[in-house]
N, CA, C and O atoms as a GROMACS GRO file, in nm:
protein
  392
    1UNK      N    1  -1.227   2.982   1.334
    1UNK     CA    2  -1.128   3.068   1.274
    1UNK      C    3  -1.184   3.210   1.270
    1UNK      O    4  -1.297   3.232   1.225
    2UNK      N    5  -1.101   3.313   1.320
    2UNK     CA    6  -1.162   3.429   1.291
    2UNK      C    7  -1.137   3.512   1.148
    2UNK      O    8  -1.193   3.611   1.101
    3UNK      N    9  -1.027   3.427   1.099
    3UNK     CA   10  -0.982   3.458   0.965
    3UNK      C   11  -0.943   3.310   0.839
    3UNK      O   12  -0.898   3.195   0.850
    4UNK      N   13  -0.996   3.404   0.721
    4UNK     CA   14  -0.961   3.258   0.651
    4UNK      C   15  -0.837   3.237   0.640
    4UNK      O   16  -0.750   3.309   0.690
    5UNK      N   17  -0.815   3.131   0.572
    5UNK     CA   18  -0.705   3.014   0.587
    5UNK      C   19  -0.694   2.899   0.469
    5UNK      O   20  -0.786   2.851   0.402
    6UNK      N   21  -0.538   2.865   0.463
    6UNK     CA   22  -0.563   2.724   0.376
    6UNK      C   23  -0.500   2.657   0.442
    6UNK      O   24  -0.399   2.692   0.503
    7UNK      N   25  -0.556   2.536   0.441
    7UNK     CA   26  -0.482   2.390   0.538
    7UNK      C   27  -0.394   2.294   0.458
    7UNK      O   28  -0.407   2.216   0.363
    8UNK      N   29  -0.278   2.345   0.558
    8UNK     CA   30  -0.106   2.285   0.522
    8UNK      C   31  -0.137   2.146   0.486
    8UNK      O   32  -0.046   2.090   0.424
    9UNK      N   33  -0.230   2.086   0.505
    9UNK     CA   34  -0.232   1.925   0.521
    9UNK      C   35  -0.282   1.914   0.368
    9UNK      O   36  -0.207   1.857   0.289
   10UNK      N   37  -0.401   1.963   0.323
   10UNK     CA   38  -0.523   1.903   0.262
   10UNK      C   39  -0.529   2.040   0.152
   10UNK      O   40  -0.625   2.047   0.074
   11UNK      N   41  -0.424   2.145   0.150
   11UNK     CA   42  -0.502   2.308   0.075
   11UNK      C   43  -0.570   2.339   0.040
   11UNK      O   44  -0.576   2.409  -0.062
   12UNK      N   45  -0.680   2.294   0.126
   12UNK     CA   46  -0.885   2.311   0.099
   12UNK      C   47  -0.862   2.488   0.177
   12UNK      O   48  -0.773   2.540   0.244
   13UNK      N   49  -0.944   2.517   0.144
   13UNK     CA   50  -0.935   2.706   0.238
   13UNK      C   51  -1.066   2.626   0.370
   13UNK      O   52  -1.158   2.544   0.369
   14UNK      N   53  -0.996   2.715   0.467
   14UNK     CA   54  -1.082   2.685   0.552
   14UNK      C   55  -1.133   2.838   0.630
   14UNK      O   56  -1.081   2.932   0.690
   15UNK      N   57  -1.245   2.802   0.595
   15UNK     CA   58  -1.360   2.985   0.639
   15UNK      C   59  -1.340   3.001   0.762
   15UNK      O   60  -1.298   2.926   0.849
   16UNK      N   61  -1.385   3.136   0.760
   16UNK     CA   62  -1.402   3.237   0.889
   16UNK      C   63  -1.553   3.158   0.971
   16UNK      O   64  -1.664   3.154   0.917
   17UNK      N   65  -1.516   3.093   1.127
   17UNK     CA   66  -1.618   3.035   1.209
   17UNK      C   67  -1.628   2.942   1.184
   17UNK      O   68  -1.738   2.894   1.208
   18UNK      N   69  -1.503   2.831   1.104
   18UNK     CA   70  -1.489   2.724   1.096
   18UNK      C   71  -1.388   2.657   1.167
   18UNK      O   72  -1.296   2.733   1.197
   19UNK      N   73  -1.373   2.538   1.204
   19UNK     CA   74  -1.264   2.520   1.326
   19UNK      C   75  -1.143   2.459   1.296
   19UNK      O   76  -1.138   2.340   1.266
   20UNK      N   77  -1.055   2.524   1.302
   20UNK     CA   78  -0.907   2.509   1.228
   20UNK      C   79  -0.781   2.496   1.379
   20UNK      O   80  -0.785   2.541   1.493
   21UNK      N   81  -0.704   2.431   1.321
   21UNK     CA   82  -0.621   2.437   1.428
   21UNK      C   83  -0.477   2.496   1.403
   21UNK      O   84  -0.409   2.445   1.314
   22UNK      N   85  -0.438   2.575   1.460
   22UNK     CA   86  -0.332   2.666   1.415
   22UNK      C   87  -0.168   2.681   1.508
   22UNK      O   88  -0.145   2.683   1.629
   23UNK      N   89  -0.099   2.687   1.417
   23UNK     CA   90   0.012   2.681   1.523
   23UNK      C   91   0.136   2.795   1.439
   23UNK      O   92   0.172   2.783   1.322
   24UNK      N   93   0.182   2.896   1.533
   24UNK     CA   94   0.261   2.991   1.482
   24UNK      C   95   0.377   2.942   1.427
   24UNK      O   96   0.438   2.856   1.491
   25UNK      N   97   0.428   2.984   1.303
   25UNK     CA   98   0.543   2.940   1.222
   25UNK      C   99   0.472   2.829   1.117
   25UNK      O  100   0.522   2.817   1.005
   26UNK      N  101   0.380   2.765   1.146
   26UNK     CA  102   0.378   2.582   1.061
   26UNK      C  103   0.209   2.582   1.008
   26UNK      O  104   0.156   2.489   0.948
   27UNK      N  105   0.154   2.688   1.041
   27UNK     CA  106   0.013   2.760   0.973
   27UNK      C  107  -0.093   2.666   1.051
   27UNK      O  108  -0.066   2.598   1.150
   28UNK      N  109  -0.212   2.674   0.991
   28UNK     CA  110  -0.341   2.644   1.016
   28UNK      C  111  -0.344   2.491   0.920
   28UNK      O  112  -0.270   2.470   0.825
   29UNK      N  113  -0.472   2.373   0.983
   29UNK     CA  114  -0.512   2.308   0.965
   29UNK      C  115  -0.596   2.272   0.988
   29UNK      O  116  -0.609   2.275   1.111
   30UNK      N  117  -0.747   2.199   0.902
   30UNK     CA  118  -0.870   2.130   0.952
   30UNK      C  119  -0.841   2.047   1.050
   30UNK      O  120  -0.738   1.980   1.056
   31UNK      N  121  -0.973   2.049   1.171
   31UNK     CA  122  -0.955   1.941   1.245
   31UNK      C  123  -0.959   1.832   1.207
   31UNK      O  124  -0.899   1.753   1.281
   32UNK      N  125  -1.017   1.778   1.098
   32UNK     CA  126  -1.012   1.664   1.058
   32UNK      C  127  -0.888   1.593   1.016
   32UNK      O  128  -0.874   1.470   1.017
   33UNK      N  129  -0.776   1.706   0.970
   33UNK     CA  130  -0.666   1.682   0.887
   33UNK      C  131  -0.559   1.647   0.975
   33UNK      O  132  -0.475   1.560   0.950
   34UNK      N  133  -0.568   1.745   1.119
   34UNK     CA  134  -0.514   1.773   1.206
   34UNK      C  135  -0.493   1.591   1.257
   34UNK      O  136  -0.385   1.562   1.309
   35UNK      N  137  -0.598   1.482   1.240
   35UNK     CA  138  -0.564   1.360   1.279
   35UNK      C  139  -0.465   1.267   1.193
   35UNK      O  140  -0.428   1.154   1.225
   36UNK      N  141  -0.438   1.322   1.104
   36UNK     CA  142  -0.351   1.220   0.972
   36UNK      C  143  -0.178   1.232   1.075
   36UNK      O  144  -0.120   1.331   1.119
   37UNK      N  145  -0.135   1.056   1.081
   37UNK     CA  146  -0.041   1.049   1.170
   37UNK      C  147   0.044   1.101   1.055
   37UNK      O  148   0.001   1.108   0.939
   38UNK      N  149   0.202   1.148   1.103
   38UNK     CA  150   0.290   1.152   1.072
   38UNK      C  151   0.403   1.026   1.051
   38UNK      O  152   0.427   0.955   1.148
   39UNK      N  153   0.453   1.008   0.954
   39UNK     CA  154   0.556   0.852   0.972
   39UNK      C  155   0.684   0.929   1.036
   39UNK      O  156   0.731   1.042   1.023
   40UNK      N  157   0.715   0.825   1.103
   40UNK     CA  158   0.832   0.776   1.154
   40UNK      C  159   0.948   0.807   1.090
   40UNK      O  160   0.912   0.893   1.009
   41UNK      N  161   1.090   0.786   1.073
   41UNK     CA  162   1.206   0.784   1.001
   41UNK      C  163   1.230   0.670   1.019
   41UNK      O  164   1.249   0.648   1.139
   42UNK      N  165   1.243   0.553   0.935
   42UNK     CA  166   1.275   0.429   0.991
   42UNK      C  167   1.442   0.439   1.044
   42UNK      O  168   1.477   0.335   1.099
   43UNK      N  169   1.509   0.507   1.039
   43UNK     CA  170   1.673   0.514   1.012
   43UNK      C  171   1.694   0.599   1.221
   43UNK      O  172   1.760   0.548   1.312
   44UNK      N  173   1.620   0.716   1.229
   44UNK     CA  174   1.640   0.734   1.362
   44UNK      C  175   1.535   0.750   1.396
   44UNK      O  176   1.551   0.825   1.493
   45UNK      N  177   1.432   0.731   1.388
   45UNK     CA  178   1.294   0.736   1.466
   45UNK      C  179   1.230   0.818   1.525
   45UNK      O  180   1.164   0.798   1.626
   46UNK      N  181   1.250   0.962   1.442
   46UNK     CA  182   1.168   1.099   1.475
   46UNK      C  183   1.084   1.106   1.347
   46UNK      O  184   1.040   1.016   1.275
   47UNK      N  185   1.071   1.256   1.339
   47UNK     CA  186   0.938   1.257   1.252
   47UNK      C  187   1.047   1.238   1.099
   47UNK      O  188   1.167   1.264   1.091
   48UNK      N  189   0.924   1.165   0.953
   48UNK     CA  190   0.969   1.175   0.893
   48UNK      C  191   0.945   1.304   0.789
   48UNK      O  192   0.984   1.315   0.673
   49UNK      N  193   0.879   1.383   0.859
   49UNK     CA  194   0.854   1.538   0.776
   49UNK      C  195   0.780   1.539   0.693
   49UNK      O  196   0.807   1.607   0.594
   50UNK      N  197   0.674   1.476   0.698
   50UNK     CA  198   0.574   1.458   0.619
   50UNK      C  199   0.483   1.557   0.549
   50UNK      O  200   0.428   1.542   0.440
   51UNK      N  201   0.473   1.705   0.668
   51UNK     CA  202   0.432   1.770   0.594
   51UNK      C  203   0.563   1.880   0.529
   51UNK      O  204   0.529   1.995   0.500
   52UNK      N  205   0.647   1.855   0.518
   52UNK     CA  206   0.776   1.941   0.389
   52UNK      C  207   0.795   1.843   0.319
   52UNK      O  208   0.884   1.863   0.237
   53UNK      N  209   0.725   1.691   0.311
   53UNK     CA  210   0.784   1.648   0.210
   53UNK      C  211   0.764   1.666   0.054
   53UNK      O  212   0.656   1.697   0.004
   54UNK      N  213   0.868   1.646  -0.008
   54UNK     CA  214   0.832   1.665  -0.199
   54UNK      C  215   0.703   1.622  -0.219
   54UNK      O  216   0.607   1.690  -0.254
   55UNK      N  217   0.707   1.480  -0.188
   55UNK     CA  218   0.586   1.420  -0.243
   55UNK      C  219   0.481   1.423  -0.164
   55UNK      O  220   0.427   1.316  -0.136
   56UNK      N  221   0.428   1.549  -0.109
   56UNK     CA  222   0.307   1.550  -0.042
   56UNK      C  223   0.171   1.549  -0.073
   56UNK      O  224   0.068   1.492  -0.038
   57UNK      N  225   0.207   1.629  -0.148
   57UNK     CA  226   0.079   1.632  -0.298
   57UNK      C  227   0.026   1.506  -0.333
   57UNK      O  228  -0.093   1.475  -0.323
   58UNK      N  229   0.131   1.423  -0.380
   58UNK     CA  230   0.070   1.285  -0.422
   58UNK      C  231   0.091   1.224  -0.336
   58UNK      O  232   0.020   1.132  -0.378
   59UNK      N  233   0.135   1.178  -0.225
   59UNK     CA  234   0.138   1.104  -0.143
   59UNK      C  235  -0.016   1.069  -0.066
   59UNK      O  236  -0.087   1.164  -0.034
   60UNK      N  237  -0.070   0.898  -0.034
   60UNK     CA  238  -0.136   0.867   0.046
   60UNK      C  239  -0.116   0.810   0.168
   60UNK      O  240  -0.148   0.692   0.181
   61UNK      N  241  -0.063   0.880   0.276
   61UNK     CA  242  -0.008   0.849   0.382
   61UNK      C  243  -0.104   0.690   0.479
   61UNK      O  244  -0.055   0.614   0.562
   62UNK      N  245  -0.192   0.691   0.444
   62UNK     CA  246  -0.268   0.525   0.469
   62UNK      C  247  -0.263   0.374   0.390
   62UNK      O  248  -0.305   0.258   0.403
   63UNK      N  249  -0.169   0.475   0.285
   63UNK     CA  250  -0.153   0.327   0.180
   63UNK      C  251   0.015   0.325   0.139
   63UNK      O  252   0.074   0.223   0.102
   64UNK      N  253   0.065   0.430   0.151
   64UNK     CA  254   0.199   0.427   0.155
   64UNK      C  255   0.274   0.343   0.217
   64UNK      O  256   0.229   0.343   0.332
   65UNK      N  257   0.392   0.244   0.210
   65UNK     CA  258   0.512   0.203   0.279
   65UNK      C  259   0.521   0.296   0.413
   65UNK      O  260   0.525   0.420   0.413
   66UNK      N  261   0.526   0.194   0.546
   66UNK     CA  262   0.540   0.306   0.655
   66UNK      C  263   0.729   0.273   0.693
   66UNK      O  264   0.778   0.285   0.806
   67UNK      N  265   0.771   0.251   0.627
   67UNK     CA  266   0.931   0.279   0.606
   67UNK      C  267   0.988   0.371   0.550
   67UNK      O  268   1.074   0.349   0.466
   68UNK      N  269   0.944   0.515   0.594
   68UNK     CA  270   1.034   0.640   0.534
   68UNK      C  271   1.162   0.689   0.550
   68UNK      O  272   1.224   0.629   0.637
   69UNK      N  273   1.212   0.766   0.503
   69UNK     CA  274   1.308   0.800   0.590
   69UNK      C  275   1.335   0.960   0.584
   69UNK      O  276   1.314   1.018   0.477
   70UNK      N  277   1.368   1.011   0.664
   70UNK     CA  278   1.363   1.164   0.675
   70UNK      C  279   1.494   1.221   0.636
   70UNK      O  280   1.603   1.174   0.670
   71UNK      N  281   1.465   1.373   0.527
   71UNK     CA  282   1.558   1.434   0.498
   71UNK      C  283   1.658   1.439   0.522
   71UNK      O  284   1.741   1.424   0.432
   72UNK      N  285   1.702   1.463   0.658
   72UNK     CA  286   1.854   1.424   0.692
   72UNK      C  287   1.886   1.317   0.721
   72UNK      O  288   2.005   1.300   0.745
   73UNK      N  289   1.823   1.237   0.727
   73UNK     CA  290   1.850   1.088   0.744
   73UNK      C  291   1.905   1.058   0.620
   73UNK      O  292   2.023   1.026   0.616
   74UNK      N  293   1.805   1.065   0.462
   74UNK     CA  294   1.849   1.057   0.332
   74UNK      C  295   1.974   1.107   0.284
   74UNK      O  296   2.034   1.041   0.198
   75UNK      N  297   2.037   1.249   0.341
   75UNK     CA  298   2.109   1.370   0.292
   75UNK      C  299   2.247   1.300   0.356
   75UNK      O  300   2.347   1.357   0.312
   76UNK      N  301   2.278   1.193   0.449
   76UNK     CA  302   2.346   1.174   0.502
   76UNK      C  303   2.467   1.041   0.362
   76UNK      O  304   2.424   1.008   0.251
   77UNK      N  305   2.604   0.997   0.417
   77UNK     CA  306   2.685   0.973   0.373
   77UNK      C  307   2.618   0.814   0.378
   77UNK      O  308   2.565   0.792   0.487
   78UNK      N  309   2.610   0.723   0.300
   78UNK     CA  310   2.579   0.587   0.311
   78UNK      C  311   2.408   0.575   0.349
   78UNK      O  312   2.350   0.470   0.375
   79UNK      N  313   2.357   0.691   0.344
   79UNK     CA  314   2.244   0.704   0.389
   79UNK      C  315   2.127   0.523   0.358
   79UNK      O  316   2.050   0.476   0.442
   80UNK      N  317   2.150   0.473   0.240
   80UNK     CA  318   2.115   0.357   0.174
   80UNK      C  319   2.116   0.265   0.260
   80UNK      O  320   2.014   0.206   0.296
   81UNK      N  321   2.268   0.235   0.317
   81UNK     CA  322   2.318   0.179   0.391
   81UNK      C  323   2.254   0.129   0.532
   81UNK      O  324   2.220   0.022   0.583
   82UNK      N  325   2.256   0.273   0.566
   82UNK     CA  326   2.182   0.299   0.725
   82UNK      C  327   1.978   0.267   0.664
   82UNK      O  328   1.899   0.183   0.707
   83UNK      N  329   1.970   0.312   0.618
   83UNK     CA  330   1.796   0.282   0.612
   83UNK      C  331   1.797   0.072   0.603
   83UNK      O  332   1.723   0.002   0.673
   84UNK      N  333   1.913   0.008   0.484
   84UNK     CA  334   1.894  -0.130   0.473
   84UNK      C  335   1.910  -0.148   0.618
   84UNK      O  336   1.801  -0.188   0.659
   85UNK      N  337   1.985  -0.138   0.707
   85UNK     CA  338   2.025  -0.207   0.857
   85UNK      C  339   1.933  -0.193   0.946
   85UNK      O  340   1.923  -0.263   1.046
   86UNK      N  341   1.838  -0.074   0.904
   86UNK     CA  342   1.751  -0.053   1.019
   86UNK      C  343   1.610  -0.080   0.984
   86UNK      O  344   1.512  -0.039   1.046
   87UNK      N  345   1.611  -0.166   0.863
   87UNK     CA  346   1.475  -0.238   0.806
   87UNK      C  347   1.531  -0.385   0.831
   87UNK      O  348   1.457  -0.483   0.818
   88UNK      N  349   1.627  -0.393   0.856
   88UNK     CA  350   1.688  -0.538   0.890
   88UNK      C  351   1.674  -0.562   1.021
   88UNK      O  352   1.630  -0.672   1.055
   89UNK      N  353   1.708  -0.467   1.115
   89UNK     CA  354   1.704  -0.464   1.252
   89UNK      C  355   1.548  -0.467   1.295
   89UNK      O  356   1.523  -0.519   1.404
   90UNK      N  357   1.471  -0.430   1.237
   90UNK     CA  358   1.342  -0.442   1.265
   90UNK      C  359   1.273  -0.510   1.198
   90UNK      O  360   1.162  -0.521   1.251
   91UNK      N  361   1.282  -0.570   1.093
   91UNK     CA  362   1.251  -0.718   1.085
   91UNK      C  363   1.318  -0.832   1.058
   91UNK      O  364   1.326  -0.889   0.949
   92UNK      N  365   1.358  -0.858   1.144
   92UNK     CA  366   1.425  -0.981   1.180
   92UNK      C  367   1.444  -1.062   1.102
   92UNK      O  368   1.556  -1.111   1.086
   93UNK      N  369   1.287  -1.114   1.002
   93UNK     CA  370   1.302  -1.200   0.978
   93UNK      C  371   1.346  -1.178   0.801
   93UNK      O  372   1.322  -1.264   0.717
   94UNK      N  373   1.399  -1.075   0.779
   94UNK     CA  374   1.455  -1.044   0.657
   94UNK      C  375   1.627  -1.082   0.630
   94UNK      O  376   1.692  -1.065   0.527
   95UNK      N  377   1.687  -1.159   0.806
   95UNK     CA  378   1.793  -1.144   0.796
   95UNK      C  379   1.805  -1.305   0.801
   95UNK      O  380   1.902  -1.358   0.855
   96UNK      N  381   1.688  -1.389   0.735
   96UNK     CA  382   1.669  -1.548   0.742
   96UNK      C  383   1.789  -1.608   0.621
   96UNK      O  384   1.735  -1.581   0.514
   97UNK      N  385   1.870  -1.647   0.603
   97UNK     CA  386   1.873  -1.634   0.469
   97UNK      C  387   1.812  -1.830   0.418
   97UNK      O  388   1.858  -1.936   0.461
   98UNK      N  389   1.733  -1.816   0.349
   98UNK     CA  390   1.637  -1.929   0.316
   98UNK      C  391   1.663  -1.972   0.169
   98UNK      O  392   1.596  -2.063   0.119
   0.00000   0.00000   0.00000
């Protein structure tokens, strides 16, 4: 880094000649941080916005439910609806009835 920084991921500051990875508009991040996957949307299967989400702060993205669902996915009409069908559709075996 030729300038300091705080990392979008982790908001540790990261120093000048330390190695950050940066991208215009969406800021700087540790390389280390830079590896934490992003979830899925279980509902359409892009990103689930992990880093704008509310709960980022507290969130542990390695121990968390990897069934999210993304903002507009949520914001949508029956939204409930559409997330149950597409946790049904992908596991199968939730649609046993036993």
């Amino acid at each position: 880094m030729k300038f300091p920084g705080t990392c979008v991921v982790c908001n540790e500051k990261i120093e000048v000649n330390e190695i950050g990875l940066w991208a215009k508009g969406l800021g700087v991040k540790h390389e280390k941080c830079a590896q934490i996957n992003e979830l899925k949307c279980i509902v359409c299967s892009g990103s689930a916005g992990c880093l704008q989400c509310e709960f980022q702060d507290i969130c542990d993205i390695q121990k968390v439910s990897q069934l999210c669902i993304c903002k507009k996915c949520s914001e949508e009409k029956n939204s409930f609806d559409s997330y149950q069908k597409s946790v049904k559709k992908k596991f199968l075996l939730l649609n046993l009835n036993l």
